[in-house]
PyMOL Python script that loads the backbone (N, CA, C, O; Angstrom):
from pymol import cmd

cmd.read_pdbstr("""\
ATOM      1  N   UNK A   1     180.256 235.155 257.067  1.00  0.00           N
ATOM      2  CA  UNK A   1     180.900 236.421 257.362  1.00  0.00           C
ATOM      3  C   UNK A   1     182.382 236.155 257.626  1.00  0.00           C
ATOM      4  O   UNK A   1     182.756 235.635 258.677  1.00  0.00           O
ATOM      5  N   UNK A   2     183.190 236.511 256.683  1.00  0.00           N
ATOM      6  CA  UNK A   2     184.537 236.807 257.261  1.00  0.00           C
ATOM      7  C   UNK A   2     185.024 237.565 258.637  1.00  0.00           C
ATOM      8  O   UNK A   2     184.411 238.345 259.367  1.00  0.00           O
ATOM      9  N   UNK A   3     187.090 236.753 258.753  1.00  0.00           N
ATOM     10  CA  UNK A   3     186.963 237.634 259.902  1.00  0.00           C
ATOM     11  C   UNK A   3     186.951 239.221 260.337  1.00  0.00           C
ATOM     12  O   UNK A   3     186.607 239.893 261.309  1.00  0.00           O
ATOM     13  N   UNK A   4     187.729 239.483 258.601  1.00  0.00           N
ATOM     14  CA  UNK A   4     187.736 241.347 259.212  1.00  0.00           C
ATOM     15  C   UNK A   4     186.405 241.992 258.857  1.00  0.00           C
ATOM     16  O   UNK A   4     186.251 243.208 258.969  1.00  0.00           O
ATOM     17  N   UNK A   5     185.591 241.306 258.495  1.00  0.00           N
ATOM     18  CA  UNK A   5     184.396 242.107 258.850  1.00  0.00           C
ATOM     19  C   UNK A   5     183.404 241.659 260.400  1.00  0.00           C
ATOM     20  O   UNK A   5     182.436 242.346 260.725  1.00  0.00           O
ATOM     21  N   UNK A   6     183.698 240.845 260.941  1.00  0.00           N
ATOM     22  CA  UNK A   6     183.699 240.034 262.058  1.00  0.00           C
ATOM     23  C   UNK A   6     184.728 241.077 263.044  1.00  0.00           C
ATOM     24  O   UNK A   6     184.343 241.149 264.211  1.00  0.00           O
ATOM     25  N   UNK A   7     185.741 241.730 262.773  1.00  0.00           N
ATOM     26  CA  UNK A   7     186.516 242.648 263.752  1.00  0.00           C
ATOM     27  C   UNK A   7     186.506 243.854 263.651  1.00  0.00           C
ATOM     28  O   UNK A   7     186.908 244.636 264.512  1.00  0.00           O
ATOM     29  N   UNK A   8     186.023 244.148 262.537  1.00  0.00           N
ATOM     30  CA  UNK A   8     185.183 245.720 262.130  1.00  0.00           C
ATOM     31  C   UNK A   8     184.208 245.652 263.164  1.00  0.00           C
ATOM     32  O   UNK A   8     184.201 246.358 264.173  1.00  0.00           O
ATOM     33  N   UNK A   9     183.330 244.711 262.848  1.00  0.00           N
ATOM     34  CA  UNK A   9     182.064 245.175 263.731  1.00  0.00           C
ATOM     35  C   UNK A   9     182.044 244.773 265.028  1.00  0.00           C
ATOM     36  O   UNK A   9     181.241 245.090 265.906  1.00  0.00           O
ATOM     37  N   UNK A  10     182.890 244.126 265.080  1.00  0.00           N
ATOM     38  CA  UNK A  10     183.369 244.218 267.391  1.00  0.00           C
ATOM     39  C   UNK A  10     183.700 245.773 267.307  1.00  0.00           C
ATOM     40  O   UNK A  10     183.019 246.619 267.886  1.00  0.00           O
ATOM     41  N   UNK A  11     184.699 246.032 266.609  1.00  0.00           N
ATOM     42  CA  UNK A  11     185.428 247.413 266.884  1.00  0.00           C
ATOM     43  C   UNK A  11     184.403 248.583 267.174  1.00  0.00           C
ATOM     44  O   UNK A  11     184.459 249.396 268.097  1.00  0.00           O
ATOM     45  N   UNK A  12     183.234 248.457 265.944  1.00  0.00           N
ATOM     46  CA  UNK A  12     182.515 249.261 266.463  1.00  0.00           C
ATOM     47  C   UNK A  12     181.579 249.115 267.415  1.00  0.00           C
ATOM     48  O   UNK A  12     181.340 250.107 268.102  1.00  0.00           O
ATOM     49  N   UNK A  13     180.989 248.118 267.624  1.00  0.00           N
ATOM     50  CA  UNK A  13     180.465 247.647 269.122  1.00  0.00           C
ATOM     51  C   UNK A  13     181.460 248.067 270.598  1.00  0.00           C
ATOM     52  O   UNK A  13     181.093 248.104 271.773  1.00  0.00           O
ATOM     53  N   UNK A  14     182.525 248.289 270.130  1.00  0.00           N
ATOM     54  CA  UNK A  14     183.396 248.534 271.046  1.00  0.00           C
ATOM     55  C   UNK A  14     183.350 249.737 271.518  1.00  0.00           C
ATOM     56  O   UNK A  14     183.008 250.009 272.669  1.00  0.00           O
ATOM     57  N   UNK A  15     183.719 250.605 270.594  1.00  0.00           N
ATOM     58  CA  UNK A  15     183.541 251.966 270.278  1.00  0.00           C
ATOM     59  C   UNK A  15     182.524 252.203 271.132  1.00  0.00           C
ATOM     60  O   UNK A  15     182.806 252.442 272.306  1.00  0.00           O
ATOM     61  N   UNK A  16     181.171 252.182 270.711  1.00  0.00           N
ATOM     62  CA  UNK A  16     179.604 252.770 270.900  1.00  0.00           C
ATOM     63  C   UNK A  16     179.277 252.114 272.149  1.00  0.00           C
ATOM     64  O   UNK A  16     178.177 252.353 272.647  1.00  0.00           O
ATOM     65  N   UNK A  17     180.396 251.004 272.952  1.00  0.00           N
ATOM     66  CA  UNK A  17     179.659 250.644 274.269  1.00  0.00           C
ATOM     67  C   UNK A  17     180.573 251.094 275.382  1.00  0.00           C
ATOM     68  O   UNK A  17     180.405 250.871 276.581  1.00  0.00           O
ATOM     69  N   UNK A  18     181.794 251.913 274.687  1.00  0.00           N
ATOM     70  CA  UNK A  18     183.126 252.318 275.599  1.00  0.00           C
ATOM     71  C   UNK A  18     182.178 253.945 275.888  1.00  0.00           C
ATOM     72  O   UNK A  18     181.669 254.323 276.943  1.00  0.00           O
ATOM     73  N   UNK A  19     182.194 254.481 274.861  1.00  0.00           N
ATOM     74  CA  UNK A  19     181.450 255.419 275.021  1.00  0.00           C
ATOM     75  C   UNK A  19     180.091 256.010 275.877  1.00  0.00           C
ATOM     76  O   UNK A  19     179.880 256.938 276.658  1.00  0.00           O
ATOM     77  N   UNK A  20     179.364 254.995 275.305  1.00  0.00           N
ATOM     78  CA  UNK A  20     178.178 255.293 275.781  1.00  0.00           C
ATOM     79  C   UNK A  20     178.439 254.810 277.627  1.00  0.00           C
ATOM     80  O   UNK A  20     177.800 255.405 278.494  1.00  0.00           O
ATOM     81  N   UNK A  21     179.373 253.765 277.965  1.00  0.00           N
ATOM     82  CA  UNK A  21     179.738 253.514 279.498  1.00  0.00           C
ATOM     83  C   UNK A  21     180.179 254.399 280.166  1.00  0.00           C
ATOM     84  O   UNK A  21     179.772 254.711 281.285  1.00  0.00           O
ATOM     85  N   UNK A  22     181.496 255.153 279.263  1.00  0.00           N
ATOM     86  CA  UNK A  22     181.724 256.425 280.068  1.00  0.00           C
ATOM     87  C   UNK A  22     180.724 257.388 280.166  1.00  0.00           C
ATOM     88  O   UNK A  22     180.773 257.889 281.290  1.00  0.00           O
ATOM     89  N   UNK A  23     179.690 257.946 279.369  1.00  0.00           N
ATOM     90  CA  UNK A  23     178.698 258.689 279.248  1.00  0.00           C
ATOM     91  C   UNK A  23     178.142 258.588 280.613  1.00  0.00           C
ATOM     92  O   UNK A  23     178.341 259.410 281.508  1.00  0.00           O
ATOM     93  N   UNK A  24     177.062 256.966 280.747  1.00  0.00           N
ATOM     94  CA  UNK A  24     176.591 256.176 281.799  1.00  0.00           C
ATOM     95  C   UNK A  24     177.340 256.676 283.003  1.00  0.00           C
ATOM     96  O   UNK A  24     176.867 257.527 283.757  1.00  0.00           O
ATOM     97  N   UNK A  25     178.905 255.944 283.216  1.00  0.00           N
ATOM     98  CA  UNK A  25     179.367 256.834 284.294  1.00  0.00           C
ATOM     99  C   UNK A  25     179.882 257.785 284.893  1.00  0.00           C
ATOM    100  O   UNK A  25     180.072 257.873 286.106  1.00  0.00           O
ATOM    101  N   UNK A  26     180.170 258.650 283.959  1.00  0.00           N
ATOM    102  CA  UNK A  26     180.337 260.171 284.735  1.00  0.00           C
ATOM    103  C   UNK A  26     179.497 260.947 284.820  1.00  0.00           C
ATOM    104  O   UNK A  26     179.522 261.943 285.542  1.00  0.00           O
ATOM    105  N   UNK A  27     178.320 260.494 283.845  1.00  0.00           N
ATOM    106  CA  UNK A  27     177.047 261.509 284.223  1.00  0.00           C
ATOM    107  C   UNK A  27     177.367 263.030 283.609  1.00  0.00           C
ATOM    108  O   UNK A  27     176.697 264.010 283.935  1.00  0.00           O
ATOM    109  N   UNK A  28     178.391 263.080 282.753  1.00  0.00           N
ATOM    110  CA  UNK A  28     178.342 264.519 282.100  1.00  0.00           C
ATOM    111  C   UNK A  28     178.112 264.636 280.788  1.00  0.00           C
ATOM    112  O   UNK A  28     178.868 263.972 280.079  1.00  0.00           O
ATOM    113  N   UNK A  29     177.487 265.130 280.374  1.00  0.00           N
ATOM    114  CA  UNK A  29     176.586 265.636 279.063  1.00  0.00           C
ATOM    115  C   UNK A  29     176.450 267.000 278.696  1.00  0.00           C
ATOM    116  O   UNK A  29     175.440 267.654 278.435  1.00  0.00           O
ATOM    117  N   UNK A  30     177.882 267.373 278.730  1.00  0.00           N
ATOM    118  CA  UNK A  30     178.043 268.789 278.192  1.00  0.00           C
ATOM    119  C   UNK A  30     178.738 268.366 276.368  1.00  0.00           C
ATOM    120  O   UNK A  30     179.273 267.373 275.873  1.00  0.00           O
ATOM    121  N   UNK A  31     178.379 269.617 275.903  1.00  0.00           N
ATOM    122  CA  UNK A  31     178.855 268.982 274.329  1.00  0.00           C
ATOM    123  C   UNK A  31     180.358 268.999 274.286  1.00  0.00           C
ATOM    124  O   UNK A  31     180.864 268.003 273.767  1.00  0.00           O
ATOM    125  N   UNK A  32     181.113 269.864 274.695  1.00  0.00           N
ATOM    126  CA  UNK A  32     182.687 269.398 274.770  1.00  0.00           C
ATOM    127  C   UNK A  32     182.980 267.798 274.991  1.00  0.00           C
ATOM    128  O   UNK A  32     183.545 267.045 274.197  1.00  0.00           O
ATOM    129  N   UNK A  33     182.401 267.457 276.384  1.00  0.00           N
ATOM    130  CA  UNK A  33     182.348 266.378 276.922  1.00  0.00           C
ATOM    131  C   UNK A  33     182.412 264.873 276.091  1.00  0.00           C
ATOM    132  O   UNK A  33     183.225 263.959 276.224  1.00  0.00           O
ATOM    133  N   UNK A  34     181.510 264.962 275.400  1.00  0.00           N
ATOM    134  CA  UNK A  34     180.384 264.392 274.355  1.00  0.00           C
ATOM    135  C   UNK A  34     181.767 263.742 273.417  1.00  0.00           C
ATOM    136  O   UNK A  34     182.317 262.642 273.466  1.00  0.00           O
ATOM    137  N   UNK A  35     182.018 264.933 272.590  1.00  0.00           N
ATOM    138  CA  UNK A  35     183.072 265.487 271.091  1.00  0.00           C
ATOM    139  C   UNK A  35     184.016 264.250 272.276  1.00  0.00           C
ATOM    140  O   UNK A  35     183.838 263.037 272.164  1.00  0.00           O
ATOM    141  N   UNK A  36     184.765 264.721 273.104  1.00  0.00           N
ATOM    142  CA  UNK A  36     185.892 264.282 273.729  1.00  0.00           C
ATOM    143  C   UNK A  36     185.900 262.674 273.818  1.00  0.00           C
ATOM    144  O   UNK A  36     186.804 261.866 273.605  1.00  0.00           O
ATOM    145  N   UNK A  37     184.927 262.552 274.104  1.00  0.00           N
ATOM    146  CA  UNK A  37     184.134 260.571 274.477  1.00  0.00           C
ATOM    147  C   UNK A  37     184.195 259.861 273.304  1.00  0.00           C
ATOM    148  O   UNK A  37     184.485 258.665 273.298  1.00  0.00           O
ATOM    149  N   UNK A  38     183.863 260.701 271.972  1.00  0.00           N
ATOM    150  CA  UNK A  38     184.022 260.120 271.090  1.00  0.00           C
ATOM    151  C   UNK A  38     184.681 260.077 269.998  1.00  0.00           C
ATOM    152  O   UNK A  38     184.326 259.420 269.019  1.00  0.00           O
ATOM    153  N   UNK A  39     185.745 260.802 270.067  1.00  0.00           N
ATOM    154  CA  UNK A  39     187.235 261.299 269.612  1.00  0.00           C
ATOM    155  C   UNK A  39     187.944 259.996 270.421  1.00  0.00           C
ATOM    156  O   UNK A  39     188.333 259.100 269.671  1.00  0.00           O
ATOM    157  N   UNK A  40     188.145 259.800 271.813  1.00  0.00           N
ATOM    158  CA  UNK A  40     188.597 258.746 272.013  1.00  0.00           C
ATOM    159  C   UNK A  40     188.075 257.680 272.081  1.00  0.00           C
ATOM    160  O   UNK A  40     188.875 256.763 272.264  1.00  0.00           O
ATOM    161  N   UNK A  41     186.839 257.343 271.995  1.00  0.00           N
ATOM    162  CA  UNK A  41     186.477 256.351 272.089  1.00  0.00           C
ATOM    163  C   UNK A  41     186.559 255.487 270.171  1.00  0.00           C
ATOM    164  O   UNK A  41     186.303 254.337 269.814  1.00  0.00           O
ATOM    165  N   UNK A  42     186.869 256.296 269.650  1.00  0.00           N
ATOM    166  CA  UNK A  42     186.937 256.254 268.222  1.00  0.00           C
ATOM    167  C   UNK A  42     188.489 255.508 268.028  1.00  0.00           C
ATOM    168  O   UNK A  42     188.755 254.373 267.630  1.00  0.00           O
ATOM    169  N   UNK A  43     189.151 256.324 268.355  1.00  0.00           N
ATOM    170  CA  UNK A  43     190.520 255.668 268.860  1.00  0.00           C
ATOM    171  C   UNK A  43     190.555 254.923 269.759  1.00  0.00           C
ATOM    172  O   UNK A  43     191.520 254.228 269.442  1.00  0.00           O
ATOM    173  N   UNK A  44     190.146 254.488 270.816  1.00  0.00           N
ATOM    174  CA  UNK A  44     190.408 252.897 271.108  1.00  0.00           C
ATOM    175  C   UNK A  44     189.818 251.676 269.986  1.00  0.00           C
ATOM    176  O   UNK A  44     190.318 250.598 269.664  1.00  0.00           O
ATOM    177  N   UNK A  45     188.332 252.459 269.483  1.00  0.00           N
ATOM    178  CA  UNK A  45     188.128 251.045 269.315  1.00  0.00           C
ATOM    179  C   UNK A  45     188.975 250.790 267.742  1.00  0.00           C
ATOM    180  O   UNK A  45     189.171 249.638 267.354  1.00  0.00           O
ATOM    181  N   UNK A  46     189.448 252.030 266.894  1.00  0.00           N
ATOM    182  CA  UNK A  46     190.575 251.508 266.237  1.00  0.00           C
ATOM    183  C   UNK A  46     191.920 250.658 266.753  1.00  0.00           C
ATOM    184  O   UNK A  46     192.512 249.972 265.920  1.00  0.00           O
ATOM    185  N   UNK A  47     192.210 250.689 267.590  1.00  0.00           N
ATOM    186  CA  UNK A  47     193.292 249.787 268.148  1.00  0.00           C
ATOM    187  C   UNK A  47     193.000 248.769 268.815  1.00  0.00           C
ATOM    188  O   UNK A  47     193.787 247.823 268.824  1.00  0.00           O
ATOM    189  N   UNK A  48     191.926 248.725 269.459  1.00  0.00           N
ATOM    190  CA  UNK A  48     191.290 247.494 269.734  1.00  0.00           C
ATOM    191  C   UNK A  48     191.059 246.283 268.081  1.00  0.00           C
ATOM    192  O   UNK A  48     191.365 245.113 267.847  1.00  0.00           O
ATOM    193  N   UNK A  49     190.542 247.120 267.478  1.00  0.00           N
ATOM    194  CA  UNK A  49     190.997 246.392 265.956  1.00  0.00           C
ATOM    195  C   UNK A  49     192.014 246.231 265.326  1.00  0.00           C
ATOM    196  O   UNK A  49     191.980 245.589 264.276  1.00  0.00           O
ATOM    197  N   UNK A  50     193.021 246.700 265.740  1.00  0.00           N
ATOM    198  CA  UNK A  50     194.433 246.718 265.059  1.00  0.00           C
ATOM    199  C   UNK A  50     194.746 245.176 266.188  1.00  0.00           C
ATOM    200  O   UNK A  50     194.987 244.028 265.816  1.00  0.00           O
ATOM    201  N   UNK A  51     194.657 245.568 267.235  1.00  0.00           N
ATOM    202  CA  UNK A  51     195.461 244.633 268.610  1.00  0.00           C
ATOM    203  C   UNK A  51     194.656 243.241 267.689  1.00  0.00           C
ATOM    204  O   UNK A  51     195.190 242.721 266.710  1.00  0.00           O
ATOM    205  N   UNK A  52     193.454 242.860 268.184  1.00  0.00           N
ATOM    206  CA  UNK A  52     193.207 241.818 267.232  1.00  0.00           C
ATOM    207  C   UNK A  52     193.533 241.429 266.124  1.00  0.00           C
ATOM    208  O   UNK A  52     193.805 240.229 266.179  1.00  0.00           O
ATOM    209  N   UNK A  53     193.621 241.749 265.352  1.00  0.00           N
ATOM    210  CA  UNK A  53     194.078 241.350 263.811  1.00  0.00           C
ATOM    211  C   UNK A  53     195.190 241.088 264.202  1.00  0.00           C
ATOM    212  O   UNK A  53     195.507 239.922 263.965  1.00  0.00           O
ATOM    213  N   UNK A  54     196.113 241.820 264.829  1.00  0.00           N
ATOM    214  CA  UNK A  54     197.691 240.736 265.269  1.00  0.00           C
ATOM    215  C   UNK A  54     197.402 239.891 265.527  1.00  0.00           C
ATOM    216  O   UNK A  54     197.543 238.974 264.718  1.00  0.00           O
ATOM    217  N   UNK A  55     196.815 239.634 266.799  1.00  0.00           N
ATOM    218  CA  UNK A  55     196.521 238.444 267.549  1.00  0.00           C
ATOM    219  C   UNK A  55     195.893 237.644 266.541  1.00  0.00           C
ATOM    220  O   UNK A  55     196.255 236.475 266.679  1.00  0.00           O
ATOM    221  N   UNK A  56     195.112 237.791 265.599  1.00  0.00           N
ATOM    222  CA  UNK A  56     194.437 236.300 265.686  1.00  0.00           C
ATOM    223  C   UNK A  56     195.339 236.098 264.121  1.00  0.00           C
ATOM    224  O   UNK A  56     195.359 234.951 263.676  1.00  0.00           O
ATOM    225  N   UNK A  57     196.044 237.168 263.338  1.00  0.00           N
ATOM    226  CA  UNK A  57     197.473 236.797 262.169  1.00  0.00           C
ATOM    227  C   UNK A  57     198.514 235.936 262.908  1.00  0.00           C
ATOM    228  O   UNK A  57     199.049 235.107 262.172  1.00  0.00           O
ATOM    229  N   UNK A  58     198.893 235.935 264.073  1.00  0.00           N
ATOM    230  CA  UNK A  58     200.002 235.298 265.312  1.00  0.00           C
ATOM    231  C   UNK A  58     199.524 234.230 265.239  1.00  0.00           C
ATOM    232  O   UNK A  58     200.175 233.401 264.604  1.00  0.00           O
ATOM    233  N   UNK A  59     197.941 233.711 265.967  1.00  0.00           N
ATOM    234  CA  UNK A  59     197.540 233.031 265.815  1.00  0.00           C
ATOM    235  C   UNK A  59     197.529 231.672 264.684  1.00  0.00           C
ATOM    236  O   UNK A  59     197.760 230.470 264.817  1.00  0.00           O
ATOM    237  N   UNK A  60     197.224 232.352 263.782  1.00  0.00           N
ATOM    238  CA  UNK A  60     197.207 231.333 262.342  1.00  0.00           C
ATOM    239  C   UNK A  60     198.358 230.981 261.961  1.00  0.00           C
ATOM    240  O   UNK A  60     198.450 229.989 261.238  1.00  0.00           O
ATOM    241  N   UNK A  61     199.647 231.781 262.394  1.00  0.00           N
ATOM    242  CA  UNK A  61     200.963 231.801 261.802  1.00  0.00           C
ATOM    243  C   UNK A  61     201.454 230.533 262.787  1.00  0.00           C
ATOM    244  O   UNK A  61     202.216 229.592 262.567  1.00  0.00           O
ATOM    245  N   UNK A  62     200.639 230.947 264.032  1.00  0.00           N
ATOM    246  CA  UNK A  62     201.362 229.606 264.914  1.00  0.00           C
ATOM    247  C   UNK A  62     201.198 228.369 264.947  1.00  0.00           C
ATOM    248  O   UNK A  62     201.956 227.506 265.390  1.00  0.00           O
ATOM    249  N   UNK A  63     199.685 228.225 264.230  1.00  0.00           N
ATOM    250  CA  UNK A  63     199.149 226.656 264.397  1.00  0.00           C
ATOM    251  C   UNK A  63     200.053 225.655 263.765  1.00  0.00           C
ATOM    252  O   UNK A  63     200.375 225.680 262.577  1.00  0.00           O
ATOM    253  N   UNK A  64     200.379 224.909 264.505  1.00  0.00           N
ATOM    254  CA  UNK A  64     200.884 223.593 263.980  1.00  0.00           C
ATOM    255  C   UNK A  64     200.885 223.120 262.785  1.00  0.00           C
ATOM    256  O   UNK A  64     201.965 222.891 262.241  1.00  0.00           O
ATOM    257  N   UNK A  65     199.436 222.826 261.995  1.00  0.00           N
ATOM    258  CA  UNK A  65     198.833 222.046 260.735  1.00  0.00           C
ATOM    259  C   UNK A  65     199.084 223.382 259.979  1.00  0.00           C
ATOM    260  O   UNK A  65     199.541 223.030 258.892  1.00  0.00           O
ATOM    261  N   UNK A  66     199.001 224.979 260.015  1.00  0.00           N
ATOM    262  CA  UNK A  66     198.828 225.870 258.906  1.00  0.00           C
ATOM    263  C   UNK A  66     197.593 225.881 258.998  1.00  0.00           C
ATOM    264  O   UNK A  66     197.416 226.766 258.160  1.00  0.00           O
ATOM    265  N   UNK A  67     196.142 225.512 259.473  1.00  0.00           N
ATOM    266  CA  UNK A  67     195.101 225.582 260.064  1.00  0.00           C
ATOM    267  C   UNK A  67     194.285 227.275 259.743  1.00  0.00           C
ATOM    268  O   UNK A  67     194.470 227.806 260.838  1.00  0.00           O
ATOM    269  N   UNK A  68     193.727 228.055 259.099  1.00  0.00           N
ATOM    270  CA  UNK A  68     193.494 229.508 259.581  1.00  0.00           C
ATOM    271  C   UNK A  68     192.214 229.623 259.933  1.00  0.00           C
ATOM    272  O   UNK A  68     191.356 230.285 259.349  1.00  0.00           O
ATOM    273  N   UNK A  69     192.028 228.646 261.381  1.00  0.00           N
ATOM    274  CA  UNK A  69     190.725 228.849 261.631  1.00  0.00           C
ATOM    275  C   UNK A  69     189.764 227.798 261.374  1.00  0.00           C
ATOM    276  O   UNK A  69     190.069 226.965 260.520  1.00  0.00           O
ATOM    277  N   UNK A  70     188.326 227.667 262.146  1.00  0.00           N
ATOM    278  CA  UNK A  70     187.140 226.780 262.170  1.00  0.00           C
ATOM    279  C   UNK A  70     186.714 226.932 261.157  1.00  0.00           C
ATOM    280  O   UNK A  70     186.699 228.099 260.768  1.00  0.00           O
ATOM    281  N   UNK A  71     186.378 226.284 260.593  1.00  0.00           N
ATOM    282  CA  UNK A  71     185.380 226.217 259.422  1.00  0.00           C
ATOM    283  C   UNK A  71     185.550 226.625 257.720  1.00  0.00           C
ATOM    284  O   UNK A  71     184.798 226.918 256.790  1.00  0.00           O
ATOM    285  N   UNK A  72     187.137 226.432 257.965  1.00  0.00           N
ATOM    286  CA  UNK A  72     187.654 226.899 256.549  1.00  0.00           C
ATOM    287  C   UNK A  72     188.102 225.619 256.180  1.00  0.00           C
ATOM    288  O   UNK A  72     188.871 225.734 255.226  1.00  0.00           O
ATOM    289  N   UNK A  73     187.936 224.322 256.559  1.00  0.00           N
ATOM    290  CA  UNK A  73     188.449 223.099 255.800  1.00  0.00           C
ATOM    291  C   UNK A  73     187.046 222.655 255.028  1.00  0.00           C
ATOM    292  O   UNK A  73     185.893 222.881 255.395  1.00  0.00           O
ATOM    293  N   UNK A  74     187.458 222.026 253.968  1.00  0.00           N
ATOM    294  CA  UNK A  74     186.134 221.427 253.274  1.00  0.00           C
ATOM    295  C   UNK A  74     185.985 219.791 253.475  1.00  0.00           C
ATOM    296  O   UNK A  74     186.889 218.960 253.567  1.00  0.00           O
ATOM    297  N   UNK A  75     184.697 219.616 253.509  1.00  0.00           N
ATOM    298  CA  UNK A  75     184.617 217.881 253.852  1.00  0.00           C
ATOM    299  C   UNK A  75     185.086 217.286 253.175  1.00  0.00           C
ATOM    300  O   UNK A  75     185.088 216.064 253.323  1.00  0.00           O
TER     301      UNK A  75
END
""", "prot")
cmd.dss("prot")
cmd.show_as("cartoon", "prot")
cmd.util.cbc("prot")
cmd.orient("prot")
């Protein structure tokens, strides 16, 4: 598995556990409510995927050797 499909699917793990936490803790379950949780929670976890992909492009750009990562050298 590559990494941007590897940060797709955090993102949406992100998404569906930001959500469903706020759900968990405010205890409101009106449908406005609902729409609202996941309108933003949709938007974080897009930027939560954007913020990564910098970070780990920074990352590769910085390594010493030119390196992009575990397991991409061949024996």
């Amino acid at each position: 598995m590559d990494q941007a499909r590897r940060l797709k699917l955090g993102a949406i793990f992100f998404t569906i556990f930001w959500i469903g936490g706020m759900l968990w803790w405010s205890g409101e379950y009106h449908p406005a409510y609902i729409i609202l949780l996941a309108v933003c929670g949709s938007i974080g976890g897009y930027l939560w995927y954007l913020a990564m992909r910098w970070v780990f492009q920074h990352m590769c750009m910085l390594s010493p050797n030119g390196d992009h990562g575990a397991g991409s050298e061949t024996p």
